[in-house]
N, CA, C and O atoms as a CHARMM CRD file, in Angstrom:
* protein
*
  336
    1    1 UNK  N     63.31900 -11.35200  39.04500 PROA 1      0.00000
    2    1 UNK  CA    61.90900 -11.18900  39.34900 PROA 1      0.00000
    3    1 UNK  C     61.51000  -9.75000  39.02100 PROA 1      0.00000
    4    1 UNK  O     62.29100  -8.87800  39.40300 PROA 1      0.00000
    5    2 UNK  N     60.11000  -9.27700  38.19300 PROA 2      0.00000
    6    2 UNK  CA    59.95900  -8.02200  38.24400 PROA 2      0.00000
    7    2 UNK  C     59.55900  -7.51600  38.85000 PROA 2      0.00000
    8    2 UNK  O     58.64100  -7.93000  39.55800 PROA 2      0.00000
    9    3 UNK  N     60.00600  -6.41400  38.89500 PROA 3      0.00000
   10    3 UNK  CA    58.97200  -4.95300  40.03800 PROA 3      0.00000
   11    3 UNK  C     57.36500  -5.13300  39.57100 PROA 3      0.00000
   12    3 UNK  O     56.84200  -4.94800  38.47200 PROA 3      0.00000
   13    4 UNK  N     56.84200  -5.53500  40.75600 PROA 4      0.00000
   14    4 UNK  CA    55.04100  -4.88900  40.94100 PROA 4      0.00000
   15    4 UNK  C     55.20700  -3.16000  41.01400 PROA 4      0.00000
   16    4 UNK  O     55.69100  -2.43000  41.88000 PROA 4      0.00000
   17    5 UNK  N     54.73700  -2.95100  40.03400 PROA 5      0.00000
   18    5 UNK  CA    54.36000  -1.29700  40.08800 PROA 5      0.00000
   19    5 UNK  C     52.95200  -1.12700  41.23500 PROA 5      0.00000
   20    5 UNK  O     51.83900  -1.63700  41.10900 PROA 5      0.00000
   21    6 UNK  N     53.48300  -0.18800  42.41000 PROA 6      0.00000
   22    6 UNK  CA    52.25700   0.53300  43.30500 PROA 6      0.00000
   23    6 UNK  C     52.24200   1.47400  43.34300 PROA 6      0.00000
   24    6 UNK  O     53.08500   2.27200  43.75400 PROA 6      0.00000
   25    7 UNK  N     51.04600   1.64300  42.82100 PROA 7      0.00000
   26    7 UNK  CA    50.14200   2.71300  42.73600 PROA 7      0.00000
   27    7 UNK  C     50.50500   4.02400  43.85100 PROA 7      0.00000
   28    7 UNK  O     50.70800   3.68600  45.01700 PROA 7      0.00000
   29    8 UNK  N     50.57000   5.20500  43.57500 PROA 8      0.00000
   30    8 UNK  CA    50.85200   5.96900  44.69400 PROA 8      0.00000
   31    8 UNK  C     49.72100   6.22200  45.74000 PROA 8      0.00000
   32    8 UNK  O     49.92400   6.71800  46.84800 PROA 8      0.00000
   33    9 UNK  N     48.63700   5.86700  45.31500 PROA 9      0.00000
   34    9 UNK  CA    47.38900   6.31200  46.21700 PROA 9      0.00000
   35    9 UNK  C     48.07600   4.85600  47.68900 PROA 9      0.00000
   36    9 UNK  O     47.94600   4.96800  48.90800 PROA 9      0.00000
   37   10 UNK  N     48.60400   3.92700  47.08400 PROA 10     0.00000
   38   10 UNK  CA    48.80300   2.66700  48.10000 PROA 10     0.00000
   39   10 UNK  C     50.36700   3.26600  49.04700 PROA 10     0.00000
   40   10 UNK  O     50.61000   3.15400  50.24800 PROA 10     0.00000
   41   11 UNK  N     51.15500   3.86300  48.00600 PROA 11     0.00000
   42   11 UNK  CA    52.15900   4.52600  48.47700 PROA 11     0.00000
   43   11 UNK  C     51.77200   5.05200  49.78400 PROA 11     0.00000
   44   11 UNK  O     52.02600   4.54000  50.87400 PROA 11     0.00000
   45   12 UNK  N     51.08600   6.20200  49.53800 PROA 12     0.00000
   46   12 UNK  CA    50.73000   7.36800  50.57300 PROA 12     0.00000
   47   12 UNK  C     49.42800   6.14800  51.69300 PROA 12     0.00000
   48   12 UNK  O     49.32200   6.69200  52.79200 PROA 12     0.00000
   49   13 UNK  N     48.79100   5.18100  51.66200 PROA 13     0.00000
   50   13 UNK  CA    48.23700   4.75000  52.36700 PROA 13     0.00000
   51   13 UNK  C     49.57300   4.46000  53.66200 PROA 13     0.00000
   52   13 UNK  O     49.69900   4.95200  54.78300 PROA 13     0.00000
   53   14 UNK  N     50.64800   3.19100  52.71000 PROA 14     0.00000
   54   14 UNK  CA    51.41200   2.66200  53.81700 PROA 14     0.00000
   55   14 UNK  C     52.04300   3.67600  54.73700 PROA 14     0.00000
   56   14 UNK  O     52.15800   3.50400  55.95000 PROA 14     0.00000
   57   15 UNK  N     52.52000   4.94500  53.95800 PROA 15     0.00000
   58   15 UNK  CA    52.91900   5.59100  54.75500 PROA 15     0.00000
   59   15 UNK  C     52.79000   6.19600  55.85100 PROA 15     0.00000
   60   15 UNK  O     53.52900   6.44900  56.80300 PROA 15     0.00000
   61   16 UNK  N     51.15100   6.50000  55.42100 PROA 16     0.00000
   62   16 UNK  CA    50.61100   7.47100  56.83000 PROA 16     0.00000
   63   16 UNK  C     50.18700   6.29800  57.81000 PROA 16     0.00000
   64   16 UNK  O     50.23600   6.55600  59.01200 PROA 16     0.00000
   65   17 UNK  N     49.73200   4.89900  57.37200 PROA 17     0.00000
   66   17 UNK  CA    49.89200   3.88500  58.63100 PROA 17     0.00000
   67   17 UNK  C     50.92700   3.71400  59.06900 PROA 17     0.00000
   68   17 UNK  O     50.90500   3.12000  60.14700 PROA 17     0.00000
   69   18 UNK  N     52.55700   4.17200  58.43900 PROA 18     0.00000
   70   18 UNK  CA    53.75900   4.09900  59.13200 PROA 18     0.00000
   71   18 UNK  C     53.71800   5.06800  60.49700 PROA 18     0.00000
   72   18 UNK  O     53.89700   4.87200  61.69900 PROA 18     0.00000
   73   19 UNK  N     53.31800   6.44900  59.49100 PROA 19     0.00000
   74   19 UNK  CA    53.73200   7.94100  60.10700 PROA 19     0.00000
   75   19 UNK  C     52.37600   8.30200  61.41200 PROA 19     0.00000
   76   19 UNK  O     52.68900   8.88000  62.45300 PROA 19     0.00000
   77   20 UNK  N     51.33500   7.98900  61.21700 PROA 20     0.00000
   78   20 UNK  CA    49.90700   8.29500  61.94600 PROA 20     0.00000
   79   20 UNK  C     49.50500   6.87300  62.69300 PROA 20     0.00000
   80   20 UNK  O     48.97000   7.06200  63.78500 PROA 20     0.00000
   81   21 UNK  N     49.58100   6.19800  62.50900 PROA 21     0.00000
   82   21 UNK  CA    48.99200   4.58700  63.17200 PROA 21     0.00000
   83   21 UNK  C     49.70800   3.98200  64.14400 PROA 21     0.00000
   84   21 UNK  O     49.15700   3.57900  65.16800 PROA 21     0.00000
   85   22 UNK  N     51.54000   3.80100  63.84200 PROA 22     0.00000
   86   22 UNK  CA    51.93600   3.66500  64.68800 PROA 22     0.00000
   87   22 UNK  C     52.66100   2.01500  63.97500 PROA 22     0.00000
   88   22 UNK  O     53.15800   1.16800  64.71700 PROA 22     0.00000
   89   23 UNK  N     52.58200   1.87600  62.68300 PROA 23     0.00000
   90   23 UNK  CA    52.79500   0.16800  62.02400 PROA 23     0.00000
   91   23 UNK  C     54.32400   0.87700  62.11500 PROA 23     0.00000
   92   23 UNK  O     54.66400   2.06000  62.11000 PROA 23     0.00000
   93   24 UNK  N     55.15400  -0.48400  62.20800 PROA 24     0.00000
   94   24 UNK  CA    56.93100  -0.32300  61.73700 PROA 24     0.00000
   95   24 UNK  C     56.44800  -0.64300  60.39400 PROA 24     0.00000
   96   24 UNK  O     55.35000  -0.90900  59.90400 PROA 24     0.00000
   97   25 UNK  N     58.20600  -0.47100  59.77000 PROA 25     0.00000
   98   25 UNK  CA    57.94800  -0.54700  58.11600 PROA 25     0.00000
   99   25 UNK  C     57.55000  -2.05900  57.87000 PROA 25     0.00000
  100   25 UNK  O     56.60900  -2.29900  57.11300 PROA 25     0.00000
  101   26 UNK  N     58.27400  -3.13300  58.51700 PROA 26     0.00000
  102   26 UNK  CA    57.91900  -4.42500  58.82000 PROA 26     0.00000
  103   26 UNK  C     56.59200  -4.69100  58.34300 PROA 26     0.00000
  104   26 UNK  O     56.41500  -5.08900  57.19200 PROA 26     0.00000
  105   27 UNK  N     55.52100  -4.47400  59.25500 PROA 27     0.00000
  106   27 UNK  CA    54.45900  -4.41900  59.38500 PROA 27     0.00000
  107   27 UNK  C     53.70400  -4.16000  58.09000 PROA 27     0.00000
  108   27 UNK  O     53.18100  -5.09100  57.47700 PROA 27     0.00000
  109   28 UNK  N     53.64800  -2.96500  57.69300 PROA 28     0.00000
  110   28 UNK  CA    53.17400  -2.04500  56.57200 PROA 28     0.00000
  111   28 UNK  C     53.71600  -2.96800  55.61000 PROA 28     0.00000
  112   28 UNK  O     53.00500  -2.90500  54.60600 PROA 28     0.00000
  113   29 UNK  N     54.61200  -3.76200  55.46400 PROA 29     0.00000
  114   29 UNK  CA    55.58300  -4.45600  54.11300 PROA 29     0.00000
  115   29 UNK  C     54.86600  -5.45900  54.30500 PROA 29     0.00000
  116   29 UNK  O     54.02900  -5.57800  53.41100 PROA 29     0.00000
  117   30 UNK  N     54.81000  -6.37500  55.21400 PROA 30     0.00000
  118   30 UNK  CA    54.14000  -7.37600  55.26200 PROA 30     0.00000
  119   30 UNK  C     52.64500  -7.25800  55.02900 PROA 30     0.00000
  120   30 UNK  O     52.32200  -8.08500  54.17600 PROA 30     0.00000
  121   31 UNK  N     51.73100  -6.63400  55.40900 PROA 31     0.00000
  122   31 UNK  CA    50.64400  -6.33700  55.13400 PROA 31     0.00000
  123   31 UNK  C     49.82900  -5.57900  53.69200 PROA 31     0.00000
  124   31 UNK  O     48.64000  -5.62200  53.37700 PROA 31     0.00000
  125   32 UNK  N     50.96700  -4.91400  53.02700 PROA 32     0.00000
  126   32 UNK  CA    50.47900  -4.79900  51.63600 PROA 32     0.00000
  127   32 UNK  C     51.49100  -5.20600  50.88400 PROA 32     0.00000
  128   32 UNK  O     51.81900  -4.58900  49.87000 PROA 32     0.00000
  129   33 UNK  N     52.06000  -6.22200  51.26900 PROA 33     0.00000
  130   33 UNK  CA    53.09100  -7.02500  50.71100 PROA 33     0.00000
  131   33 UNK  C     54.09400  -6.62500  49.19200 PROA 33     0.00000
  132   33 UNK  O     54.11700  -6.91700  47.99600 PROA 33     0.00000
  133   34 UNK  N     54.84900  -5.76400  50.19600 PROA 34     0.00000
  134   34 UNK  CA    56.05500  -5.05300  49.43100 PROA 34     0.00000
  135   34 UNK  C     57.04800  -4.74800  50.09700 PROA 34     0.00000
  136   34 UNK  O     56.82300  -4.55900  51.29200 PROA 34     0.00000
  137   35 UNK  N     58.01000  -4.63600  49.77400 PROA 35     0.00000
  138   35 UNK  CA    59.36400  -5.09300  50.10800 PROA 35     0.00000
  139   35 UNK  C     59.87700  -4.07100  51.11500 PROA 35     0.00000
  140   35 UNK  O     59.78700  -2.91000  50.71600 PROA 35     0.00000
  141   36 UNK  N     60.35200  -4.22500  52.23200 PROA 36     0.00000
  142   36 UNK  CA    60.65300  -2.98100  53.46000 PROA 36     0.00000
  143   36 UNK  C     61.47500  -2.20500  52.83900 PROA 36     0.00000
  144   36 UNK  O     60.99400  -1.07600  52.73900 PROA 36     0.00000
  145   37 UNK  N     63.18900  -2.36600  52.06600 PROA 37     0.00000
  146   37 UNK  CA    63.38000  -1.36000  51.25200 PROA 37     0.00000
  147   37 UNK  C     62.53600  -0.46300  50.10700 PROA 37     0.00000
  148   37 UNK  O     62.59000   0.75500  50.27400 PROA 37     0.00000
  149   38 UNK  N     61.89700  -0.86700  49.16200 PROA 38     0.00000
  150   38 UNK  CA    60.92600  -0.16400  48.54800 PROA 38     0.00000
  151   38 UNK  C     60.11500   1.03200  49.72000 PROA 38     0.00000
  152   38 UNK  O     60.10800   2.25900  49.62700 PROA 38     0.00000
  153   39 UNK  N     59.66800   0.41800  50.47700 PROA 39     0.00000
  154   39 UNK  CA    59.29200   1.59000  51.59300 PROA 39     0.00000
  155   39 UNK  C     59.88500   2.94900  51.85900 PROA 39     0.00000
  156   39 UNK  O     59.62000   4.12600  51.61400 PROA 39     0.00000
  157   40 UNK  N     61.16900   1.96800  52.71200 PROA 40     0.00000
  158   40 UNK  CA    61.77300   3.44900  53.03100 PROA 40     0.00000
  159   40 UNK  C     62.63600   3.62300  51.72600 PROA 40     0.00000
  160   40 UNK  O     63.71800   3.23600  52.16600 PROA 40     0.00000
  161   41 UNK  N     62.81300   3.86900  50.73800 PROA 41     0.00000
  162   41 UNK  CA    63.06500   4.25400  49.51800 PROA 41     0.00000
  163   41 UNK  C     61.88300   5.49200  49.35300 PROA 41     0.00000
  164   41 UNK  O     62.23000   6.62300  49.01400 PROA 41     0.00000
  165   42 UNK  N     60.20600   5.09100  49.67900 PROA 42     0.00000
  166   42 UNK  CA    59.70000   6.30300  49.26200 PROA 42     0.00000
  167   42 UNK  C     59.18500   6.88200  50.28800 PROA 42     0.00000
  168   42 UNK  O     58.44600   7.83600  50.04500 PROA 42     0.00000
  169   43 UNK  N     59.38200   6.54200  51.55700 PROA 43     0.00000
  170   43 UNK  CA    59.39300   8.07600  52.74400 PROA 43     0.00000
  171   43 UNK  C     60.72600   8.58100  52.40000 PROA 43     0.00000
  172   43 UNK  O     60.62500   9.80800  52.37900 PROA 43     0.00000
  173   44 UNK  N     61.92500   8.23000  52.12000 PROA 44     0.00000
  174   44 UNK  CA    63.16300   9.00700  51.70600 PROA 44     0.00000
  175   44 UNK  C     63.12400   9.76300  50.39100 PROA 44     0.00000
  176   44 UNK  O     64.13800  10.35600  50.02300 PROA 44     0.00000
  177   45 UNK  N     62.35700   9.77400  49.88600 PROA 45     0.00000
  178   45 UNK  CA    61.84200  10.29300  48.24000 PROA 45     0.00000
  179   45 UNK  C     60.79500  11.36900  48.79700 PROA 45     0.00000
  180   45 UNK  O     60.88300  12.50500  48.33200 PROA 45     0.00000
  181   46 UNK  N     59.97600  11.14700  49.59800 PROA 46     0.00000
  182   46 UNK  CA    58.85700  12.16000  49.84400 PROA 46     0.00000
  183   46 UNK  C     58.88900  13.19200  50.70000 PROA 46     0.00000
  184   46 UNK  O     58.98200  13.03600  51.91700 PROA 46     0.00000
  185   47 UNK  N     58.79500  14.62800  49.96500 PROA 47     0.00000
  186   47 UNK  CA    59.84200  15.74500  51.02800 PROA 47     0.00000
  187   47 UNK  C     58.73900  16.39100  52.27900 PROA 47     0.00000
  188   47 UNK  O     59.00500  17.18100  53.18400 PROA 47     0.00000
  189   48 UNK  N     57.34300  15.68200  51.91300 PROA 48     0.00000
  190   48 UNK  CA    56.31400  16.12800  53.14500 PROA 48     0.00000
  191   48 UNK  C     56.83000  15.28400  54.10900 PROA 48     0.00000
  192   48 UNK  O     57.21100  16.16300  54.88300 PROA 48     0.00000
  193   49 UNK  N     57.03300  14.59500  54.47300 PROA 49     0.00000
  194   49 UNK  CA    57.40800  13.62200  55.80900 PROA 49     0.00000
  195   49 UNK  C     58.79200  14.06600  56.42300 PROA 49     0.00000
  196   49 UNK  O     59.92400  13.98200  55.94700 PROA 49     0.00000
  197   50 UNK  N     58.30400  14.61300  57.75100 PROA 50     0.00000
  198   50 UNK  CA    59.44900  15.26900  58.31000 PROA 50     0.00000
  199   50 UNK  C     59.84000  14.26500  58.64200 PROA 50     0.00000
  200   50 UNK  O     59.32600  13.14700  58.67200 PROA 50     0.00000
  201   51 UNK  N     61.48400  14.91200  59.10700 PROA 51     0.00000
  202   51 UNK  CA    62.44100  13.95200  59.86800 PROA 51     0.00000
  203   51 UNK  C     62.04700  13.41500  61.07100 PROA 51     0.00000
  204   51 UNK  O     61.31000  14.09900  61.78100 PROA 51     0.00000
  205   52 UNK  N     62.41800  12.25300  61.46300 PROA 52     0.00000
  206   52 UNK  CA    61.41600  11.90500  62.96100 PROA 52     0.00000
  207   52 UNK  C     60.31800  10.88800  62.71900 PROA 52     0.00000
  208   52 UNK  O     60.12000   9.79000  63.23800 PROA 52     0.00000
  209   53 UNK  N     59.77600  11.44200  61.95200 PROA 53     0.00000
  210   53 UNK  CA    58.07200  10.50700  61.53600 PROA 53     0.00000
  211   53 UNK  C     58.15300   9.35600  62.01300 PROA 53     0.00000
  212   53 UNK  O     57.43300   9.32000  63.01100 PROA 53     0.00000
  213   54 UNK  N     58.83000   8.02700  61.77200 PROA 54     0.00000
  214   54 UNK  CA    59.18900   6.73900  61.99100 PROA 54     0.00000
  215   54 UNK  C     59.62000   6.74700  63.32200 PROA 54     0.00000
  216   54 UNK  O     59.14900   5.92500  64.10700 PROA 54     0.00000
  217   55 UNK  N     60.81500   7.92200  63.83300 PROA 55     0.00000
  218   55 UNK  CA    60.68300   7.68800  65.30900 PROA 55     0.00000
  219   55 UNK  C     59.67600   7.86900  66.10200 PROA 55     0.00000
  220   55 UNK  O     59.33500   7.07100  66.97500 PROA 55     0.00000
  221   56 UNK  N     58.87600   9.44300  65.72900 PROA 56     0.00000
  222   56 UNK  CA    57.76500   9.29600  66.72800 PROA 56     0.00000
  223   56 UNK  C     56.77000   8.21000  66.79500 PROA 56     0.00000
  224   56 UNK  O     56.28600   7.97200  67.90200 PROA 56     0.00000
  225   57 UNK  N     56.46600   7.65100  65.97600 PROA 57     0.00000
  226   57 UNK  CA    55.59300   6.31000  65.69200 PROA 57     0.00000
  227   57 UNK  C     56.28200   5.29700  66.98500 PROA 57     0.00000
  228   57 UNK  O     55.75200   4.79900  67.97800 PROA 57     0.00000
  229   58 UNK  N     57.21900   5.27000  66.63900 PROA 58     0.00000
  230   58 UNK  CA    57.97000   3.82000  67.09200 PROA 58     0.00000
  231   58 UNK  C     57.77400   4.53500  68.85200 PROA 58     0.00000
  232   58 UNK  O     57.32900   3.81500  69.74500 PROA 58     0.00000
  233   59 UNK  N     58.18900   6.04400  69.13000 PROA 59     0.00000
  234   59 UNK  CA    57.80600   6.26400  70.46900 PROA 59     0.00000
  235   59 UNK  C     56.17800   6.09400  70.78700 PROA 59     0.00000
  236   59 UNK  O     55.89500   5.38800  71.75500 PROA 59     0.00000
  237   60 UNK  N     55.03200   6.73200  69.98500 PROA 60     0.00000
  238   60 UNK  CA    53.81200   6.38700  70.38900 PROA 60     0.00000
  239   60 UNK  C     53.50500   4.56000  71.22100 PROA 60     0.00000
  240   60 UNK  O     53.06600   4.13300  72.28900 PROA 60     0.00000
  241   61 UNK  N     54.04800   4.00100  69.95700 PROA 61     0.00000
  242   61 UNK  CA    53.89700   2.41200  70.14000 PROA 61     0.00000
  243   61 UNK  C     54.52000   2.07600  71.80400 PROA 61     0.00000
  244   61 UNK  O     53.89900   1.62300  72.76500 PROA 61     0.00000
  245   62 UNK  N     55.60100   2.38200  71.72800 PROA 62     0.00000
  246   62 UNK  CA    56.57900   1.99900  73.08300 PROA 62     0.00000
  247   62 UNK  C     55.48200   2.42900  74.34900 PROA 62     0.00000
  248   62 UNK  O     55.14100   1.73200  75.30400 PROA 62     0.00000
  249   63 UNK  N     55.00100   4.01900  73.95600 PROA 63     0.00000
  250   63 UNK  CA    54.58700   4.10600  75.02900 PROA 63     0.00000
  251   63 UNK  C     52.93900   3.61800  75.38000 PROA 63     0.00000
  252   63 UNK  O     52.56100   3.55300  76.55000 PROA 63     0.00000
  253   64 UNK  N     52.39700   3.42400  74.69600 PROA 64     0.00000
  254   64 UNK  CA    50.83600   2.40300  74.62300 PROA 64     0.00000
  255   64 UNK  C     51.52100   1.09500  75.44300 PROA 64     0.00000
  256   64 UNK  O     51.02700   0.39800  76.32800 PROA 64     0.00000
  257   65 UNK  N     52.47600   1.05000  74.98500 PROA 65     0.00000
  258   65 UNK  CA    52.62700  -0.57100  75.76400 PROA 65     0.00000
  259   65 UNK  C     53.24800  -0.48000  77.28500 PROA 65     0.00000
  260   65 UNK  O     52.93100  -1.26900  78.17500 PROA 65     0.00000
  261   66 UNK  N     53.95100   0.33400  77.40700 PROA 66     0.00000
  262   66 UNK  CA    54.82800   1.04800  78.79300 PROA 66     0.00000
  263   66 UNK  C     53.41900   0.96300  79.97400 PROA 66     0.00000
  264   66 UNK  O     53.46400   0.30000  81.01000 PROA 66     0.00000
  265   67 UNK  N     52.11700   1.86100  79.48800 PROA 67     0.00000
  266   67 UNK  CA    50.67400   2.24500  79.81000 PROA 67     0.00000
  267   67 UNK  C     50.62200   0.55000  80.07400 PROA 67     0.00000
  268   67 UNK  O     51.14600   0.21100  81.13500 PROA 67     0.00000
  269   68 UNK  N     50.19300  -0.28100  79.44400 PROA 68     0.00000
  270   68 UNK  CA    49.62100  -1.44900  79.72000 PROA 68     0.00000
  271   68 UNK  C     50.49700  -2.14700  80.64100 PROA 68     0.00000
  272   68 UNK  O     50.02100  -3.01800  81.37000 PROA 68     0.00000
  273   69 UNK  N     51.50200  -1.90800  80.67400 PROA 69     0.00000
  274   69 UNK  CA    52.08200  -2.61600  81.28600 PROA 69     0.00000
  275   69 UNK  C     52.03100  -2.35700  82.64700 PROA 69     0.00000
  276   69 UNK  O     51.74700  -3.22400  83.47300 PROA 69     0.00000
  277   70 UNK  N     52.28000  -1.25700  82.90700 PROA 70     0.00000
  278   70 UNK  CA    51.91700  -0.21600  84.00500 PROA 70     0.00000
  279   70 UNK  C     50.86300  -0.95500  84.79900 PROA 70     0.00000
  280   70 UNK  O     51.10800  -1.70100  85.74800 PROA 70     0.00000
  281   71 UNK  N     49.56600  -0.64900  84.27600 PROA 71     0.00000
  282   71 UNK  CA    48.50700  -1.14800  84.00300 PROA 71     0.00000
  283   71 UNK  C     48.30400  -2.16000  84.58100 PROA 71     0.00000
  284   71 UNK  O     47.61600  -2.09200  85.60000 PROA 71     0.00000
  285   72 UNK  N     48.77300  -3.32400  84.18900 PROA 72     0.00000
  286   72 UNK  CA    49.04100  -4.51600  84.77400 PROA 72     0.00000
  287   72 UNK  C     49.76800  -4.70200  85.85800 PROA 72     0.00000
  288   72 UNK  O     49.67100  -5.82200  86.36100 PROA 72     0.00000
  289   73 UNK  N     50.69600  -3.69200  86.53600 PROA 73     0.00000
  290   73 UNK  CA    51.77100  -3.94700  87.34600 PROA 73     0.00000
  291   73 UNK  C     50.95800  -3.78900  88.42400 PROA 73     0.00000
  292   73 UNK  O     51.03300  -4.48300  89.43700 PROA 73     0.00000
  293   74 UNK  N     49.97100  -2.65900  88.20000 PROA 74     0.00000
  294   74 UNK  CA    49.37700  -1.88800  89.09400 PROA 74     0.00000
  295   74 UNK  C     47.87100  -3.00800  89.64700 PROA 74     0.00000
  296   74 UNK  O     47.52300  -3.02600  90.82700 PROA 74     0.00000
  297   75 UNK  N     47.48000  -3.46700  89.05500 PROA 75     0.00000
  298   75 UNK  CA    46.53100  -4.78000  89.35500 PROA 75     0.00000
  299   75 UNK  C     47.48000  -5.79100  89.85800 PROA 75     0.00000
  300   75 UNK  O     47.26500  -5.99500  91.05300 PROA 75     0.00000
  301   76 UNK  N     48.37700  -6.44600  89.42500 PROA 76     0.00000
  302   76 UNK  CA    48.94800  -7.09000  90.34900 PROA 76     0.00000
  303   76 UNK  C     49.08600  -6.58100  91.86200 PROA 76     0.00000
  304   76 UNK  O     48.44000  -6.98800  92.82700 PROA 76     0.00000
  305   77 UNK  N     50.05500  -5.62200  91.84300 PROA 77     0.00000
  306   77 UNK  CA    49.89200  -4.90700  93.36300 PROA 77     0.00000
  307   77 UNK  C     48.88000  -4.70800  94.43400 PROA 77     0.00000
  308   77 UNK  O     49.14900  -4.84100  95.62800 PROA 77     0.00000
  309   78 UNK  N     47.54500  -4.34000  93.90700 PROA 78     0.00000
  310   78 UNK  CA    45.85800  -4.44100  93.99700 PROA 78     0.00000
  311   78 UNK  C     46.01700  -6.06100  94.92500 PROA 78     0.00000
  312   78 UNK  O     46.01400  -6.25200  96.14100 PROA 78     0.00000
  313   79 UNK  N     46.12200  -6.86200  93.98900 PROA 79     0.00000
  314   79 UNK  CA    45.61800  -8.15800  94.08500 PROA 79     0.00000
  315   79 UNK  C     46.70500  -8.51900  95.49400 PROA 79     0.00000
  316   79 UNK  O     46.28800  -8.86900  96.59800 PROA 79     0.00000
  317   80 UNK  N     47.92100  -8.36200  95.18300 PROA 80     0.00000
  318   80 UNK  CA    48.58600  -8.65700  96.40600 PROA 80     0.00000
  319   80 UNK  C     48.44500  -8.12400  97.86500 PROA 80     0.00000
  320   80 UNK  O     48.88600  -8.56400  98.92700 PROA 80     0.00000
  321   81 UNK  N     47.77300  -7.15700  97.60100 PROA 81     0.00000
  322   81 UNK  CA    47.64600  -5.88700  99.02900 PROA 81     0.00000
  323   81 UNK  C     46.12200  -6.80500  99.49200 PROA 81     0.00000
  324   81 UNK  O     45.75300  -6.60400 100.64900 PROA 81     0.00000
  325   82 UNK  N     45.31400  -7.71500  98.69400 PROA 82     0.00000
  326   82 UNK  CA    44.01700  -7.93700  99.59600 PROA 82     0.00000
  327   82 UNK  C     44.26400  -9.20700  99.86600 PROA 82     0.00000
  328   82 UNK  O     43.28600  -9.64100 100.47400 PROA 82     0.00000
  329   83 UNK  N     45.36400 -10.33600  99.67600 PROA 83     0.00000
  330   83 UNK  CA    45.50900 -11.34300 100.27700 PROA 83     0.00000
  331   83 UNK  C     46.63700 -11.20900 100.83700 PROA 83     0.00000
  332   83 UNK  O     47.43300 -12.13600 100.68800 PROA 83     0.00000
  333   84 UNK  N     46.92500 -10.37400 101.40700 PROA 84     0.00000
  334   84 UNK  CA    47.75000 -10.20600 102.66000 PROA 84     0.00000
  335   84 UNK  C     46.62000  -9.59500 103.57600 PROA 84     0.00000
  336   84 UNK  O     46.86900  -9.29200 104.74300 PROA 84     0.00000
């Protein structure tokens, strides 16, 4: 099968939705539909993207959801304290 050539302007899109948004590579692959190695092939090629980038993402995400969850724990509790 041949390589789809992408464009670098699409390059640098997926990336900074990797690195700034908070998408896994998953995500970003599936959504401009290209292959998760090809990905990290070019954040590993690109020497602006510090080390980390992908982890801090993956921590932002964890913790948005940690918050909601919270969130929710904390309304439950609410709800239990007025029917008692």
């Amino acid at each position: 099968m041949p390589r789809r050539i992408i464009s670098q302007e699409i390059r640098d899109r997926i990336i900074n939705k990797i690195k700034n948004e908070g998408y896994t590579v998953a995500q970003a692959a599936q959504e401009f539909g290209v292959g998760v190695k090809a990905i990290y092939r070019w954040i590993g090629s690109q020497g602006k993207v510090e080390p980390g980038a992908l982890e801090l993402a993956k921590l932002k995400r964890e913790n948005n959801e940690l918050k909601q969850i919270i969130g929710m724990l904390m309304l439950d509790s609410e709800r239990g304290k007025k029917n008692h």
